[in-house]
N, C-alpha and C positions, 0 to 999 in steps of 0.2 A: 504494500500500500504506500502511496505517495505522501513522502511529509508536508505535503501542502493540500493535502484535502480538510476540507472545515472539520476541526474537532480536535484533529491531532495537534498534536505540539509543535510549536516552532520553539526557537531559539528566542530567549527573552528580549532581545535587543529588536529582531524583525519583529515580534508581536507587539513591542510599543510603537513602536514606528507603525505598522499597521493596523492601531486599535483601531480607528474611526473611519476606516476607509472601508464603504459596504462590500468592495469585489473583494478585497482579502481573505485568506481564508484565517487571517488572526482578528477578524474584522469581531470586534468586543461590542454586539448590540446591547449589552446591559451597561455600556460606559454611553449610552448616546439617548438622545429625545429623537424618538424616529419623527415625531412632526414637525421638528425640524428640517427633516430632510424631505418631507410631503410640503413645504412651504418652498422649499430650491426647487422641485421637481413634480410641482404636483402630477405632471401628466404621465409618473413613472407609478404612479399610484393602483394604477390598475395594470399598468401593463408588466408588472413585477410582483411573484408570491414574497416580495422582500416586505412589500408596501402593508401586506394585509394585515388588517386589524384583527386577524380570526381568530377564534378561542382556540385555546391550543399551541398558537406563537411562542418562539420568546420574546422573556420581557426586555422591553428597552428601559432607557434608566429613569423616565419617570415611574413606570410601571413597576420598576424595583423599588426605588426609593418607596412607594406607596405601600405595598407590599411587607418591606423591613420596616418599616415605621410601625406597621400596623401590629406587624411580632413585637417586636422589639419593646413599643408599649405595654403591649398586655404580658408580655412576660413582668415586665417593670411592677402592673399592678397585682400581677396575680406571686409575687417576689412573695417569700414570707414576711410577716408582721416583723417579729424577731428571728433573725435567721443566724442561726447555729454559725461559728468560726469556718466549718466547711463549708457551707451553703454559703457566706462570703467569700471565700476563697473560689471559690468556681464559680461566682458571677463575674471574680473581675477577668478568670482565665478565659469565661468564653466572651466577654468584651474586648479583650484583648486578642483572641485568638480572630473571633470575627471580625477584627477588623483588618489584619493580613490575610482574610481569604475573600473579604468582600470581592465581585465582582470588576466592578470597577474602580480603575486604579486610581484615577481623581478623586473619588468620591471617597474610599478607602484612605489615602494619602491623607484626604482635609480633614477625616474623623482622626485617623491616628494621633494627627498635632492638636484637634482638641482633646483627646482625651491625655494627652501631655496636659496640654492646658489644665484642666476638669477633669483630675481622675477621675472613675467610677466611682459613688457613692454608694455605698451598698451598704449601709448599716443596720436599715429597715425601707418596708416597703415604699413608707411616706418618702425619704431621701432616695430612695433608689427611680419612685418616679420622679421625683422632681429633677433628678439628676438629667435621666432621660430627655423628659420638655428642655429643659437647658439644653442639650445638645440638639434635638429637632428646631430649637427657637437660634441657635445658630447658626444652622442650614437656611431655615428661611429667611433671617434677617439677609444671609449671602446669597440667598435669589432674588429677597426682592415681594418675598410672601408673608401675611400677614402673620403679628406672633401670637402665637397661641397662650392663653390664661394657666398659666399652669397650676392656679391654685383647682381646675377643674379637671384634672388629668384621672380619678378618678371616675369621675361622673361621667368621662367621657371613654373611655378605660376599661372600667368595670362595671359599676354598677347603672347607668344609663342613665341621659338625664331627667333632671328635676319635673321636667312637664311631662311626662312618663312618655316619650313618643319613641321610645326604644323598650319600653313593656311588653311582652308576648301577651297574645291574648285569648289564653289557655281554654276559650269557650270554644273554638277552632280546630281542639288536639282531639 
């Protein structure tokens, strides 16, 4: 098999060099906004299965981003209340560890320096989410997206908000 079919490995040096470029086969669609690339070319949109929006894809990096947010919170809320010296210790390993396997290497790269910045807080659940909103309200202030309350990371998290519009409504079950 050819080391340049999509999947196999290249050499680290050609795979940076070819993360963003869609014909590569190091071509890293979880480092990119593909509607990005539907706004250069929308009229590649149909005429390429690169373009489609179809279940089943991978994800590109808004889709990821949305995706690990959406873990990465609810792990935060569902983190234990008091969490034993172990259960500290292997929250900061696998925030650490995820962020040298994130995906994308930009995105990976700007967490690792925040979490230089902002170790993980992991002491209890209450700091472990807050810690969290702090790192997603960093991302967005560096896109440019609104910040989120983080006194509401529960409500938003786990238990649903206050006007019950995330209630199941178990007359249905």
């Amino acid at each position: 098999m050819s080391g340049n079919a999509r999947g196999d490995r290249s050499t680290r040096q050609e795979e940076e060099k070819n993360l963003y470029n869609p014909r590569s086969p190091s071509f890293c669609r979880a480092c990119v906004d593909l509607s990005t690339y539907k706004k250069i070319k929308p009229e590649s949109r149909t005429a390429s299965p690169f373009f489609l929006d179809a279940k089943g894809c991978p994800l590109d990096k808004t889709s990821l981003g949305r995706a690990t947010w959406a873990l990465l919170h609810t792990m935060a809320a569902y983190y234990p209340i008091t969490p034993t010296k172990e259960e500290m210790k292997s929250m900061e390993s696998f925030i650490n560890d995820f962020a040298n396997f994130f995906p994308c290497k930009y995105c990976a790269d700007d967490f690792k320096k925040n979490i230089s910045i902002y170790p993980p807080d992991v002491r209890s659940r209450e700091a472990f989410s807050g810690w969290m909103c702090l790192q997603h309200n960093l991302v967005n202030k560096k896109t440019g997206k609104p910040l989120f309350d983080c006194s509401r990371v529960m409500e938003r998290w786990r238990y649903g908000w206050a006007d019950k519009s995330c209630d199941l409504d178990f007359q249905d079950i």
